[in-house]
Biotite code that builds the C-alpha atoms (Angstrom):
import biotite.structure as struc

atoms = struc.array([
    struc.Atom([0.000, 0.000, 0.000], chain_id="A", res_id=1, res_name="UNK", atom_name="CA", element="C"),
    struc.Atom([2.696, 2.603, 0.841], chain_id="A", res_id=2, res_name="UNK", atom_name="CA", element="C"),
    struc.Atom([4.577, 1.829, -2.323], chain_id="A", res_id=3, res_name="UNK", atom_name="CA", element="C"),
    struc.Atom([1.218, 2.213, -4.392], chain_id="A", res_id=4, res_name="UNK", atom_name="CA", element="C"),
    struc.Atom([1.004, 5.767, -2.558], chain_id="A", res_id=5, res_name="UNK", atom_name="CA", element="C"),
    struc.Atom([4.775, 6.599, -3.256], chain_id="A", res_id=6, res_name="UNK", atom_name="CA", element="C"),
    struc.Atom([3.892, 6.181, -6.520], chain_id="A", res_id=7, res_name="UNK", atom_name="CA", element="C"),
    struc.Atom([1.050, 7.936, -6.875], chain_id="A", res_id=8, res_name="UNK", atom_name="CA", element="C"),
    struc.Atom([2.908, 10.777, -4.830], chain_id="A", res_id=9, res_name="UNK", atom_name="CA", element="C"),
    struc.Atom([6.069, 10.611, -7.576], chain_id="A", res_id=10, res_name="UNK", atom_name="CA", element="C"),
    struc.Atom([3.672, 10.740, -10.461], chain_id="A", res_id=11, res_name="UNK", atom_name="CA", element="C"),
    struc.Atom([1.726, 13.603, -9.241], chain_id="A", res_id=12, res_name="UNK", atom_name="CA", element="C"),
    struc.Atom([5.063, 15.732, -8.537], chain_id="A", res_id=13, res_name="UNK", atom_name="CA", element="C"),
    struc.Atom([6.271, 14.847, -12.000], chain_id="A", res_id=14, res_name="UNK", atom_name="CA", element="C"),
    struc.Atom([3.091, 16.019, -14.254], chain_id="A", res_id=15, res_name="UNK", atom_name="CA", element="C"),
    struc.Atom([3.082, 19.142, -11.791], chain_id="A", res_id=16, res_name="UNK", atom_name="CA", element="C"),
    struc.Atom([6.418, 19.831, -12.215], chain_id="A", res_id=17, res_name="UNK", atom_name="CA", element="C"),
    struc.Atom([6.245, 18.989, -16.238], chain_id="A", res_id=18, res_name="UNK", atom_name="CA", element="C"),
    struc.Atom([3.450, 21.966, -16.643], chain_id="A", res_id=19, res_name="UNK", atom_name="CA", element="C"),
    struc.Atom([5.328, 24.181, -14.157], chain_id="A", res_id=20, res_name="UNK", atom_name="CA", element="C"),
    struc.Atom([8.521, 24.143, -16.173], chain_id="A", res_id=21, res_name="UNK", atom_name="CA", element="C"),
    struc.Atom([6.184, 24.206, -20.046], chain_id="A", res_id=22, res_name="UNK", atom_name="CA", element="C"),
    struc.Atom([7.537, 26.792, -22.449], chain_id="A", res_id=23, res_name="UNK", atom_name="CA", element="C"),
    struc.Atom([5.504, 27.787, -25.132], chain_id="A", res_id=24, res_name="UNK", atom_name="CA", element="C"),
    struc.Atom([6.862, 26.637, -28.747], chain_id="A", res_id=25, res_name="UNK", atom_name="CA", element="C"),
    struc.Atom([8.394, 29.448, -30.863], chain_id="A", res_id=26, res_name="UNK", atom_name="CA", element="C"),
    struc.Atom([7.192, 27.447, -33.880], chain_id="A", res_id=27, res_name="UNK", atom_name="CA", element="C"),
    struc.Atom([3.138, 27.505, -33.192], chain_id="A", res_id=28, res_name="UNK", atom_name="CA", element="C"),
    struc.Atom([1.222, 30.577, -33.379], chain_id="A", res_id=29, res_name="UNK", atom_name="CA", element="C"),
    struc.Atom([-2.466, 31.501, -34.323], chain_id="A", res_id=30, res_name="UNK", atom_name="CA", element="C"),
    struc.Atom([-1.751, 30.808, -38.264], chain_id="A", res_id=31, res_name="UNK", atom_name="CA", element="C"),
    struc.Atom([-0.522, 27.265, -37.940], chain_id="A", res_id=32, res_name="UNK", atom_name="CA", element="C"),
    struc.Atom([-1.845, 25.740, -34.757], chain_id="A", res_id=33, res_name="UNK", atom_name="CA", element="C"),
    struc.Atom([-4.288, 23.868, -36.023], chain_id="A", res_id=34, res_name="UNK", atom_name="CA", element="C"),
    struc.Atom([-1.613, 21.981, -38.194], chain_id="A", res_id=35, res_name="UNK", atom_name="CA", element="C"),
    struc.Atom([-0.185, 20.362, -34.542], chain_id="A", res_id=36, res_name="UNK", atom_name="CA", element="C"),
    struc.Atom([-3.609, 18.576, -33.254], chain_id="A", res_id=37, res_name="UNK", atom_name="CA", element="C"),
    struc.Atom([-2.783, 15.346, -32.809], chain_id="A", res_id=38, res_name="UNK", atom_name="CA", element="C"),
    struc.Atom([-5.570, 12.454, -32.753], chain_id="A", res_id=39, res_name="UNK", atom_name="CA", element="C"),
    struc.Atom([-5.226, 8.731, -32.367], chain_id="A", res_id=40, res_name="UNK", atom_name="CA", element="C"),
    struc.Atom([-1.977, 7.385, -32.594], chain_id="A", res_id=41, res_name="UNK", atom_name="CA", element="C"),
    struc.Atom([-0.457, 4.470, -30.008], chain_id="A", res_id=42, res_name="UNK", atom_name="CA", element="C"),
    struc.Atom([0.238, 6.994, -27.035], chain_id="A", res_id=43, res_name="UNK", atom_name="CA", element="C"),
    struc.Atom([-2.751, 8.625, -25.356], chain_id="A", res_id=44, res_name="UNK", atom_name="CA", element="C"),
    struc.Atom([-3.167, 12.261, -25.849], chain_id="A", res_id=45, res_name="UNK", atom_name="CA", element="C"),
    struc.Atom([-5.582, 14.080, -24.273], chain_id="A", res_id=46, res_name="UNK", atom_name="CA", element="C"),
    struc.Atom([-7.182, 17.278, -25.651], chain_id="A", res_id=47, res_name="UNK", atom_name="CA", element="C"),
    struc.Atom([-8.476, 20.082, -22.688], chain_id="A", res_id=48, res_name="UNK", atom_name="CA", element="C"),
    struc.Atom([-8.911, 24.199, -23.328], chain_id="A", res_id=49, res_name="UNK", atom_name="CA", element="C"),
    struc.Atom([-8.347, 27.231, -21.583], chain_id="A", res_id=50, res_name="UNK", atom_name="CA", element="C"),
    struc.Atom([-11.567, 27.688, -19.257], chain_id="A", res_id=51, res_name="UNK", atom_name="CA", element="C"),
    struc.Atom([-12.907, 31.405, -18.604], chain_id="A", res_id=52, res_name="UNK", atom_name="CA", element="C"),
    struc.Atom([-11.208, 31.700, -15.326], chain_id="A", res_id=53, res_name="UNK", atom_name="CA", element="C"),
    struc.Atom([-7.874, 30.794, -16.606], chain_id="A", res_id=54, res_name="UNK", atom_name="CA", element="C"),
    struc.Atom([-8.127, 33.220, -20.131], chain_id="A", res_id=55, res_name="UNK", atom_name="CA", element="C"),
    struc.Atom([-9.697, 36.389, -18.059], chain_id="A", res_id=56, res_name="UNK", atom_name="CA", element="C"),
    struc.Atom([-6.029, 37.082, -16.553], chain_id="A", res_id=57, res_name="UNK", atom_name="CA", element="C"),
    struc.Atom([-4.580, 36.437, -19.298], chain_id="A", res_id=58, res_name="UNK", atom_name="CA", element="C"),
    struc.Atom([-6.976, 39.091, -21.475], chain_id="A", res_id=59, res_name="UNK", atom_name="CA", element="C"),
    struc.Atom([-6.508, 41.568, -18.613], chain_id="A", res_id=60, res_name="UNK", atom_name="CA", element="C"),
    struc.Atom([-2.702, 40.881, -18.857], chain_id="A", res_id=61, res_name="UNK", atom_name="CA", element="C"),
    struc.Atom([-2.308, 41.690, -22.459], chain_id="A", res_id=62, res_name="UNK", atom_name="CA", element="C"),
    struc.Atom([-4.745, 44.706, -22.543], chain_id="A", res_id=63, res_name="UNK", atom_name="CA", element="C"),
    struc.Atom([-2.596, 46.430, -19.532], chain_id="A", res_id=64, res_name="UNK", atom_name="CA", element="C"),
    struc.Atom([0.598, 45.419, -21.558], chain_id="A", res_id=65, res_name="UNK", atom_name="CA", element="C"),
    struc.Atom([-0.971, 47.602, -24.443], chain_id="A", res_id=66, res_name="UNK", atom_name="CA", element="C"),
    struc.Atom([-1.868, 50.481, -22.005], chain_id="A", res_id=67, res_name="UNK", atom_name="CA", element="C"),
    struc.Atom([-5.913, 49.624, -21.276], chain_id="A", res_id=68, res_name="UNK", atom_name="CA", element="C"),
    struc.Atom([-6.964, 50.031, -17.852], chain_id="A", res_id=69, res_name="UNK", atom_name="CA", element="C"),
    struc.Atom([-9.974, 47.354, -17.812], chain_id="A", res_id=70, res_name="UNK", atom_name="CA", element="C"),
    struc.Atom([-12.361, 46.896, -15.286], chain_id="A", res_id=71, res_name="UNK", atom_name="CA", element="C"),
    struc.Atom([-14.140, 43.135, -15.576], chain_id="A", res_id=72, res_name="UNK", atom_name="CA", element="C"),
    struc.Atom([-18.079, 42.369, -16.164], chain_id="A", res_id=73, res_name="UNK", atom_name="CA", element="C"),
    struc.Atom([-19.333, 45.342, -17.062], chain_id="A", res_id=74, res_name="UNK", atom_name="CA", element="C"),
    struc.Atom([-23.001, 45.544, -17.744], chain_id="A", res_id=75, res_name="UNK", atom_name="CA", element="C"),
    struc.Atom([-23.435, 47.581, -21.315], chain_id="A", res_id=76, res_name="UNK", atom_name="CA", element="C"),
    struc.Atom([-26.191, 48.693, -22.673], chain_id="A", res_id=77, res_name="UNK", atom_name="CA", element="C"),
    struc.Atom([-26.120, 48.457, -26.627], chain_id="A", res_id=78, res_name="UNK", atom_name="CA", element="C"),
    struc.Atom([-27.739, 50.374, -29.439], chain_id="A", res_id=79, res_name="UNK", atom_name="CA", element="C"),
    struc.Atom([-30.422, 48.830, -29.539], chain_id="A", res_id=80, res_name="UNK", atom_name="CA", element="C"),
    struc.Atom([-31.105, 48.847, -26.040], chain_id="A", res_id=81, res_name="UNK", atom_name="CA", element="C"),
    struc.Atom([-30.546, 45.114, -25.183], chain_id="A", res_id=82, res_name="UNK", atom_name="CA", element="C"),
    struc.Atom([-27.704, 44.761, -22.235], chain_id="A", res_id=83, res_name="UNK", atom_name="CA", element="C"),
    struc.Atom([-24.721, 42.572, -22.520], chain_id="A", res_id=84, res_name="UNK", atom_name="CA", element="C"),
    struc.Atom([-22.111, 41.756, -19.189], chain_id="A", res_id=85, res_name="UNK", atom_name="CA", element="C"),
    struc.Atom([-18.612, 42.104, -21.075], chain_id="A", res_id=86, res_name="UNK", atom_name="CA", element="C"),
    struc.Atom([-16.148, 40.063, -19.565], chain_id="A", res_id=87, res_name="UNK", atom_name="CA", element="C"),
    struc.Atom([-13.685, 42.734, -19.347], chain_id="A", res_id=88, res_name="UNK", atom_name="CA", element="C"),
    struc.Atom([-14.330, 46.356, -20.415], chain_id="A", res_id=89, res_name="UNK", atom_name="CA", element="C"),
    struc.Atom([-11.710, 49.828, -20.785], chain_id="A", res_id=90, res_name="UNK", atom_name="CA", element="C"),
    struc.Atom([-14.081, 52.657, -20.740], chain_id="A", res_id=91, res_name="UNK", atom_name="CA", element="C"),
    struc.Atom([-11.628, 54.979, -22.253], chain_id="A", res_id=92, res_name="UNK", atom_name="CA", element="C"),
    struc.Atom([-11.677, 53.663, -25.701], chain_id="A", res_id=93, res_name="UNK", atom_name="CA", element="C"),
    struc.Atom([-14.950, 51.791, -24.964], chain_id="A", res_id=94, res_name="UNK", atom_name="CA", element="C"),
    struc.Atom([-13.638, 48.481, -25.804], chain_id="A", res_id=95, res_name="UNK", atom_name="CA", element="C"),
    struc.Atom([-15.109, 45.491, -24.277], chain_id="A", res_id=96, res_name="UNK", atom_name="CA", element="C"),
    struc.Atom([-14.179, 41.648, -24.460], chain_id="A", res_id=97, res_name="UNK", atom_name="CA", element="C"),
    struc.Atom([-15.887, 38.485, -23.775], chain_id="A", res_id=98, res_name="UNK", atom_name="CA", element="C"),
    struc.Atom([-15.043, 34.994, -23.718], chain_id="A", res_id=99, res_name="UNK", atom_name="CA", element="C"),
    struc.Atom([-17.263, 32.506, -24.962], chain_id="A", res_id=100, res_name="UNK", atom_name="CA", element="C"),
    struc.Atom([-17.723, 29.329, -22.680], chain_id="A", res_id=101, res_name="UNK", atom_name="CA", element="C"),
    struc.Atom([-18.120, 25.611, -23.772], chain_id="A", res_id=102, res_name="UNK", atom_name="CA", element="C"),
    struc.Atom([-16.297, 23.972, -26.890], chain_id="A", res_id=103, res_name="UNK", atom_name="CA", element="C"),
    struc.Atom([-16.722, 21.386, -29.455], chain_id="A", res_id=104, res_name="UNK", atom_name="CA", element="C"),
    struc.Atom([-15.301, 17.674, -29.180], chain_id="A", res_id=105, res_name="UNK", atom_name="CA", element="C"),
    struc.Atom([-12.337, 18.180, -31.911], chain_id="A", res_id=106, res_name="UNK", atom_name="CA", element="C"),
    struc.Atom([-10.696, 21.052, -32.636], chain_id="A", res_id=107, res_name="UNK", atom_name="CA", element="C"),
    struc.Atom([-11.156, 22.572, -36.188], chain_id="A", res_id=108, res_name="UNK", atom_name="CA", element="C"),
    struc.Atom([-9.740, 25.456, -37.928], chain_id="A", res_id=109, res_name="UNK", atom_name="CA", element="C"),
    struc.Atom([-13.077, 25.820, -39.253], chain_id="A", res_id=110, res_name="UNK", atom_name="CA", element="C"),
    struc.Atom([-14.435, 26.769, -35.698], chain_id="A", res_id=111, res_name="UNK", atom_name="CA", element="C"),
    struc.Atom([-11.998, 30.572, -35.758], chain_id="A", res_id=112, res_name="UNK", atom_name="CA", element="C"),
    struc.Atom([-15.000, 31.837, -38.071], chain_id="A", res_id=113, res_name="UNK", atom_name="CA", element="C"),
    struc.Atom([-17.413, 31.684, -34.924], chain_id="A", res_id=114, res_name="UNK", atom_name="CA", element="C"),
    struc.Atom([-17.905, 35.289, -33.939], chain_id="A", res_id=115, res_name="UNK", atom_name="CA", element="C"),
    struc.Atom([-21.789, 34.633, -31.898], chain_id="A", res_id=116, res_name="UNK", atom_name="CA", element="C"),
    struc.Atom([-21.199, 35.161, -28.345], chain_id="A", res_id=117, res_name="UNK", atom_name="CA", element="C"),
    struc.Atom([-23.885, 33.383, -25.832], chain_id="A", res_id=118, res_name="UNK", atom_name="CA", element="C"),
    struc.Atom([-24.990, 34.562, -22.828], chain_id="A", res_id=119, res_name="UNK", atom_name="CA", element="C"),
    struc.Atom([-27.055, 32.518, -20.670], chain_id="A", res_id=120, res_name="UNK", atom_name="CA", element="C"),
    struc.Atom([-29.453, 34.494, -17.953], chain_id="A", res_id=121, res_name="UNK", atom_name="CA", element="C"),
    struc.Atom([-31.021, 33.959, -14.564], chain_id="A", res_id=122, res_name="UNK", atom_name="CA", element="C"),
    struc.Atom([-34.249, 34.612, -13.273], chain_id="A", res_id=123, res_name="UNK", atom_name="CA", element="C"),
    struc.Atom([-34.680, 36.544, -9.638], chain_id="A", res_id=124, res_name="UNK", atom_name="CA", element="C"),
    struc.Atom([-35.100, 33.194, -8.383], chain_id="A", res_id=125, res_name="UNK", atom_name="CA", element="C"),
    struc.Atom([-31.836, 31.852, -9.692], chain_id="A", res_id=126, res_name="UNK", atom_name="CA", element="C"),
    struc.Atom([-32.923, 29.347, -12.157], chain_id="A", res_id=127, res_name="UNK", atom_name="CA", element="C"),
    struc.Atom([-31.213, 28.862, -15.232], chain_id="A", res_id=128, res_name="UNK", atom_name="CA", element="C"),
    struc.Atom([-33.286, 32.102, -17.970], chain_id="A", res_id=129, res_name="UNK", atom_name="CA", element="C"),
    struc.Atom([-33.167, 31.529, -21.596], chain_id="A", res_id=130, res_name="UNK", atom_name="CA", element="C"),
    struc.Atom([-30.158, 32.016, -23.362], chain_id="A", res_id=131, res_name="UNK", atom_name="CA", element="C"),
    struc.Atom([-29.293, 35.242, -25.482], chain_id="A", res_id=132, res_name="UNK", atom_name="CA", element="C"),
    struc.Atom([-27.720, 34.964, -28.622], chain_id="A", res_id=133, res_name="UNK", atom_name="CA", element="C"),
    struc.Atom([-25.781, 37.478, -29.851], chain_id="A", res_id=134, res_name="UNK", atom_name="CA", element="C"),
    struc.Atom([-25.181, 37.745, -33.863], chain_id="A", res_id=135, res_name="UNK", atom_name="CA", element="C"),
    struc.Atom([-24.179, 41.173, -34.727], chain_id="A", res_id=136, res_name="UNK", atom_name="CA", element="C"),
    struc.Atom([-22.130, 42.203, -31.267], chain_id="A", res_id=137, res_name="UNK", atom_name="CA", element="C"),
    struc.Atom([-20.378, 46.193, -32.453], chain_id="A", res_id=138, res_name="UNK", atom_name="CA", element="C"),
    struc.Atom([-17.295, 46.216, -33.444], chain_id="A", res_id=139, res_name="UNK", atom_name="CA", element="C"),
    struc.Atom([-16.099, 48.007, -30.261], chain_id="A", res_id=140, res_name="UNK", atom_name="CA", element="C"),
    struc.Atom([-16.549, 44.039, -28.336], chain_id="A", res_id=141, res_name="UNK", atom_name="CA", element="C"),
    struc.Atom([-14.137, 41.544, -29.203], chain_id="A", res_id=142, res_name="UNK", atom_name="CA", element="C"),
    struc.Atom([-15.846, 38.000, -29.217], chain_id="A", res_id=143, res_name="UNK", atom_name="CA", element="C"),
    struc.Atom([-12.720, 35.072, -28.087], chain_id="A", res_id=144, res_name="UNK", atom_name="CA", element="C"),
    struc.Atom([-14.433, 31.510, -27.831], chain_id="A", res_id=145, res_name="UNK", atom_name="CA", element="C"),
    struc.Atom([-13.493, 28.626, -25.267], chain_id="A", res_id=146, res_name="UNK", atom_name="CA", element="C"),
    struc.Atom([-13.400, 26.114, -28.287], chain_id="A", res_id=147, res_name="UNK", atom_name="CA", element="C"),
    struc.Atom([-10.218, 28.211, -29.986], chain_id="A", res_id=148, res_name="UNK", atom_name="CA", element="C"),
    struc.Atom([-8.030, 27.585, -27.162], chain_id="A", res_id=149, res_name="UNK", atom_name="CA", element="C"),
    struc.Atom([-7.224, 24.266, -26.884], chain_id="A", res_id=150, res_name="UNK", atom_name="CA", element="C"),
    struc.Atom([-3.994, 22.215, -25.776], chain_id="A", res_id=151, res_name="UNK", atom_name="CA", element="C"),
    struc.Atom([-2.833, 18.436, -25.355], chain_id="A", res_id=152, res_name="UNK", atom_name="CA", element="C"),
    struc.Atom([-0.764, 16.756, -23.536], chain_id="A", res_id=153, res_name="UNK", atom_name="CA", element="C"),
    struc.Atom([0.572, 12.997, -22.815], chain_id="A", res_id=154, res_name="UNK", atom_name="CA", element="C"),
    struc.Atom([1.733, 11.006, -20.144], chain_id="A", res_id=155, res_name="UNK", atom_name="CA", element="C"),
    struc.Atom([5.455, 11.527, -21.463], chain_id="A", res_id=156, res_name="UNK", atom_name="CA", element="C"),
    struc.Atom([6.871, 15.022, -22.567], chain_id="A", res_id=157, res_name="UNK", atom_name="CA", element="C"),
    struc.Atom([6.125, 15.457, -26.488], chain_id="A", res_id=158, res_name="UNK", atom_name="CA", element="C"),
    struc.Atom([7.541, 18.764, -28.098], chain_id="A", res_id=159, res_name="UNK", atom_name="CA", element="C"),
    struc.Atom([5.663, 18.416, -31.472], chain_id="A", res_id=160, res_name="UNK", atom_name="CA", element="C"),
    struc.Atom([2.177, 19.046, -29.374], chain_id="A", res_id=161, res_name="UNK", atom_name="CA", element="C"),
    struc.Atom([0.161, 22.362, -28.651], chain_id="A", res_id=162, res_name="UNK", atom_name="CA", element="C"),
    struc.Atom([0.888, 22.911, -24.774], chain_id="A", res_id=163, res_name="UNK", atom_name="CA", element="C"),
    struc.Atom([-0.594, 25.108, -22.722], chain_id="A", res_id=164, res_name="UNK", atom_name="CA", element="C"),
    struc.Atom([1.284, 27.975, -22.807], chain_id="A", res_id=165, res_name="UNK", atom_name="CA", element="C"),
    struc.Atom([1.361, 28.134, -26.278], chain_id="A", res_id=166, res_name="UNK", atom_name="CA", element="C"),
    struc.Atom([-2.420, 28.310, -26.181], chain_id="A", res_id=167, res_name="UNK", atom_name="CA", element="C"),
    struc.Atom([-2.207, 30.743, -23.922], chain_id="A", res_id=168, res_name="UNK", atom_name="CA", element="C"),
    struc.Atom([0.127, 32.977, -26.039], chain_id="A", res_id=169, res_name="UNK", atom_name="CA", element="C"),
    struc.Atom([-2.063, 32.393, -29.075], chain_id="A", res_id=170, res_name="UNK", atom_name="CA", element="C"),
    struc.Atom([-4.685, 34.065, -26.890], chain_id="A", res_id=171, res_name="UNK", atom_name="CA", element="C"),
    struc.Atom([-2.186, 36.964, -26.265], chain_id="A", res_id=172, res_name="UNK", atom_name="CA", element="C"),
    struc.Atom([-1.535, 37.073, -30.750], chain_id="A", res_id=173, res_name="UNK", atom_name="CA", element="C"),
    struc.Atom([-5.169, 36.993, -31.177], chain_id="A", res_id=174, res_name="UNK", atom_name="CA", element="C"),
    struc.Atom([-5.929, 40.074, -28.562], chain_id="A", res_id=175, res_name="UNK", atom_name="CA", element="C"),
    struc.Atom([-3.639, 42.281, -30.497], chain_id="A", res_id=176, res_name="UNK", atom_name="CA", element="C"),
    struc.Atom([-4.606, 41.155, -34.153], chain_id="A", res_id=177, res_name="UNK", atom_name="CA", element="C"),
    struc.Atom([-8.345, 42.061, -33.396], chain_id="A", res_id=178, res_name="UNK", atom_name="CA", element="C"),
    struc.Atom([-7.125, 45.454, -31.473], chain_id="A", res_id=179, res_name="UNK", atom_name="CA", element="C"),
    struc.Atom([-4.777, 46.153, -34.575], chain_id="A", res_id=180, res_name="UNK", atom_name="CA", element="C"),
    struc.Atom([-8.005, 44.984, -36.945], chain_id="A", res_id=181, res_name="UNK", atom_name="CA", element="C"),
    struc.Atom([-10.148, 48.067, -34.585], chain_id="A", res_id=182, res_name="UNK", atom_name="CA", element="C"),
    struc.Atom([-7.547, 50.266, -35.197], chain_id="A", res_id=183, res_name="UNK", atom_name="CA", element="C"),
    struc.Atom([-7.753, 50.138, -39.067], chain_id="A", res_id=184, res_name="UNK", atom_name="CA", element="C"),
])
């Protein structure tokens, strides 16, 4: 029994210690992820994305970087007076983000054309509302889904896939091509 723990304990420290220690790979950016999914094969690889809570630092980072001051979930009223809660918001140059939750099975480079944002509502009494759908969100709000920020790993340390950090700099590439896309 204490062996089966030690072991346990060992591979634990190892798979935290592999992620701790990931460096994103110069080679992979937001043109040619896609190109490194990796499915089937003899050695397991599992597939998992960059959740809300892990992205909305990482948003916030990159906007301060570029000199935003942000303030997160921001109720906004739009033009045509329906209200949307951005995800993060800089009221100077009225620029708002928001993150997308939930993702499809298998990634696909066909998925980066999704630009509808859902937002699901509650009623007073907390149960779950009905879902808004937004279609036409202003150019002023950029719309980042879930499902485009995805990452694998294995049991033993492979190179050639996506990790995590590169996912999470592809986030970082995308932020500034859509603020350099507002710009123009």
């Amino acid at each position: 029994m204490k062996t089966l723990l030690f072991g346990i304990l060992i591979l634990i420290f190892s798979v935290c210690k592999a992620q701790s220690n990931e460096i994103a790979n110069p080679k992979i950016n937001s043109e040619n992820y896609y190109e490194y999914y990796q499915s089937g094969g003899t050695v397991s690889t599992k597939t998992n994305w960059l959740r809300r809570h892990e992205a909305m630092p990482i948003i916030i980072d990159e906007l301060g970087k570029l000199g935003f001051k942000t303030k997160q979930y921001i109720l906004l009223e739009l033009e045509n007076t329906e209200q949307i809660i951005l995800d993060v918001y800089n009221r100077k140059n009225n620029l708002g983000v928001v993150f997308n939750t939930g993702h499809f099975a298998f990634p696909n480079k066909n998925q980066r054309n999704n630009r509808i944002y859902h937002q699901d509502k509650f009623k007073i009494s907390g149960r779950l509302g009905k879902r808004k759908v937004y279609k036409n969100l202003p150019k002023n709000i950029i719309v980042l889904q879930e499902t485009w920020y995805w990452y694998q790993t294995q049991s033993s340390p492979n190179d050639k896939l996506l990790n995590k950090k590169t996912s999470e700099n592809i986030l970082r590439e995308d932020i500034r091509k859509q603020l350099a896309e507002l710009k123009n």
